[in-house]
C-alpha positions, 0 to 999 in steps of 0.5 A: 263764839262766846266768852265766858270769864277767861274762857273762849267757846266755839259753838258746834251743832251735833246731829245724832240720828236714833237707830230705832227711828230715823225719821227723827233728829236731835240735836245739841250744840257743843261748847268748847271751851280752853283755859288760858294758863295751866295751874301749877301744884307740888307733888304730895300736895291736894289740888282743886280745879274748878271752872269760873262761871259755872252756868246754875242750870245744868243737868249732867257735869263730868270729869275727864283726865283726858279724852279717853279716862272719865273720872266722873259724872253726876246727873244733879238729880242724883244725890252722889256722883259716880266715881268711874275705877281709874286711879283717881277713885280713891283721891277724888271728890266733887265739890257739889256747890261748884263743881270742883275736882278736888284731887288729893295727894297729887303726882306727876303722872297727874298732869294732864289738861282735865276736860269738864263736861256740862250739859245744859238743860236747852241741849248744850253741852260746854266742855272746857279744859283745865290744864295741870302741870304737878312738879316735884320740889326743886333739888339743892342746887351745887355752885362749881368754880369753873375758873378763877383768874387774877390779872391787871388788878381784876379777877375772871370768875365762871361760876356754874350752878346745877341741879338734876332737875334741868327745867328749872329758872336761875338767880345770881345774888351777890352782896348788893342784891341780885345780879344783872338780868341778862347773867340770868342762867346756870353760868354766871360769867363775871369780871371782879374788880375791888370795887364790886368784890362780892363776899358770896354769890348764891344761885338760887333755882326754882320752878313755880311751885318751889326754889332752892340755893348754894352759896360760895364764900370769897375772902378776896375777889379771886380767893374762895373761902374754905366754907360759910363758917370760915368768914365767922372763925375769927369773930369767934376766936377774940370773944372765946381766947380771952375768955378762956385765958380768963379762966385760967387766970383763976 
């Protein structure tokens, strides 16, 4: 076995035996290669997957969405690969200085684990995977009260956050930041008393390429505000009556 940057590669010898003349062998060694960690892209946006550590002196260099669909190949004495007719022809390029698939306006059927292929120039062949996971931009979420209850100077409050998109991760902010770690999902479950009253608590949902939130307003431990502006209703009635009042003085 070797390692290549962040690639871990197992060697495995291939005999291929020609028809026209079996008394002859030839044989390759073949790398496989795996990525650690998948890349992340937003749906509608461009993408490029390269490997690290490129070897200089290979002779043929391939692009797979998987097993079965090749996207290219270039023989580095050629001047241009050949883009094979798959759905990628029109939104993919070779970057020739490193060998990046640069793929355009990517969606989610997209994702997949991308095989590069290099032939080396003593016969070895390595084949390392990229994975890609292309996701859609998370949806606003929506806070639904689920239960608001006062007793012994304490109110009970359940807020649940949804969205459509179910893999998503959640945050609970309050007014002193963001709450506790372990209330971390789409049900926030909390006692409220004077002391820790939070004027809004917002749930914000993400995914690792994008994030959205709502927010509810409480005017009281146990009272929720009609909406966000209602909070601002009052300042906005002292400056705005008196001058009003002003004018009509004149």
């Amino acid at each position: 076995s070797c390692l290549r940057g962040q690639y871990e590669c197992i060697y495995v010898q291939y005999l291929v035996l020609p028809t026209y003349k079996k008394s002859q062998q030839t044989s390759f060694y073949l790398a496989s290669c795996q990525s650690a960690d998948p890349k992340f892209a937003l749906s509608g946006s461009n993408v490029s997957l390269r490997s690290s550590n490129l070897p200089k002196d290979y002779q043929r260099l391939g692009w797979f969405y998987n097993t079965d669909l090749k996207i290219l190949e270039w023989y580095t004495n050629q001047p241009n690969p050949h883009y094979f007719e798959t759905k990628f022809k029109d939104r993919v390029t070779l970057g020739h200085q490193d060998g990046a698939l640069h793929i355009y306006n990517v969606q989610e059927e997209d994702s997949s684990t991308y095989i590069l292929k290099v032939l080396l120039d003593n016969r070895i062949e390595e084949e390392r995977r990229i994975p890609l996971k292309v996701l859609d931009p998370v949806p606003k979420p929506n806070i639904t009260i689920e239960k608001t209850q006062e007793m012994n100077n304490r109110c009970y409050l359940i807020l649940s956050c949804t969205a459509r998109n179910q893999f998503v991760n959640y945050t609970w902010y309050g007014d002193s930041g963001r709450i506790s770690e372990e209330l971390q999902s789409g049900v926030l479950n909390i006692t409220v008393i004077p002391q820790n009253y939070s004027k809004f608590y917002k749930c914000e949902v993400s995914n690792p390429v994008s994030h959205n939130s709502d927010t509810v307003y409480f005017i009281s431990p146990c009272k929720l505000a009609r909406s966000s502006g209602v909070a601002w209703i009052p300042v906005w009635l002292m400056v705005m009556v008196p001058t009003i009042l002003g004018l009509l003085l004149i």
